[in-house]
C-alpha positions, 0 to 999 in steps of 0.5 A: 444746194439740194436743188443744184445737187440732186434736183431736190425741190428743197423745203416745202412746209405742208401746214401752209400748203395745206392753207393755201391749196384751194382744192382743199375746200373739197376735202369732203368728197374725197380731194384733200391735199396729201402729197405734190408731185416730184418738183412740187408745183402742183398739190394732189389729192389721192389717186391723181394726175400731175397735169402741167403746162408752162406758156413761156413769156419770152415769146410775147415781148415784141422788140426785147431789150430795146426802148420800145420793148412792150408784152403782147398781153393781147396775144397773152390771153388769147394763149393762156385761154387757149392753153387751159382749154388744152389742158382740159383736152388732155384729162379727156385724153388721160380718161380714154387712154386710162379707159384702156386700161381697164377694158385690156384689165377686163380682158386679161385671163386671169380670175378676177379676183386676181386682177381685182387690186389693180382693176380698182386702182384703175377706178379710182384713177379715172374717177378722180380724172373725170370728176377733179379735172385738176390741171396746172397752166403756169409760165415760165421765163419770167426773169428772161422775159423781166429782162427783155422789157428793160426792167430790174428783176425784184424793182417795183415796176417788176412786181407790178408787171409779175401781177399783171402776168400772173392776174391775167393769167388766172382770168383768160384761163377761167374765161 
């Protein structure tokens, strides 16, 4: 009910983020697991961007809830190859805008030690931006789009196809 009621994400048992999170395999140089972001969907290191973008798969069933219902998995991977390329194009975004930032630090009137904390924070930003480049491509709408091919949300024919989803996902956006 916390999520109904106050938007609160709910439990999130940490000892198993932290196994399962493979961004904690450079957690030698500065990129362990110490928090998520709001909803958490996306694990972040210190000084990190919660970058997301979500490919709703409704839009790639050609004649939903009829017989002849089928997913464009075509048109599927080209998206999810397409979108994690944007996602890349938007850290580069969030680096010259960050950029900004410090050049207008720079700028400012005041002494530099005065202006030293928040020129730092800034640096350390930028850095983990350009050097983790952390993105999270993901979807939504799978019980819509589940519902749109004639099949039972948890049935078997639903896992093999939330598989599918979720295994072509993964490789168009590393492609």
């Amino acid at each position: 009910t916390l999520a109904w009621e106050s938007a609160e994400p709910g439990v999130l048992f940490w000892d198993t983020v932290q196994a399962n999170t493979p961004a904690d395999a450079y957690s030698n140089v500065g990129y362990a697991s110490v928090s998520t972001n709001p909803c958490s969907e996306i694990v972040l290191c210190p000084y990190d961007s919660c970058r997301l973008l979500l490919i709703n798969l409704v839009s790639f069933v050609k004649n939903p809830f009829k017989k002849s219902a089928s997913f464009d998995w075509k048109r599927f991977n080209d998206t999810a190859e397409k979108a994690q390329r944007l996602m890349d194009d938007i850290v580069d975004l969030e680096i010259e805008a960050i950029n900004r930032i410090i050049k207008k630090i720079e700028r400012d009137p005041e002494p530099r030690d005065i202006k030293r904390v928040e020129y730092m924070l800034w640096k350390k930003i930028k850095d983990k931006a350009t050097d983790g480049r952390r993105t999270g491509t993901g979807i939504t709408g799978l019980g819509d789009c589940l519902a749109a091919l004639n099949t039972r949300y948890g049935s078997k024919k639903s896992i093999k196809t939330t598989e599918k989803i979720y295994r072509n996902l993964a490789l168009s956006a590393y492609r």
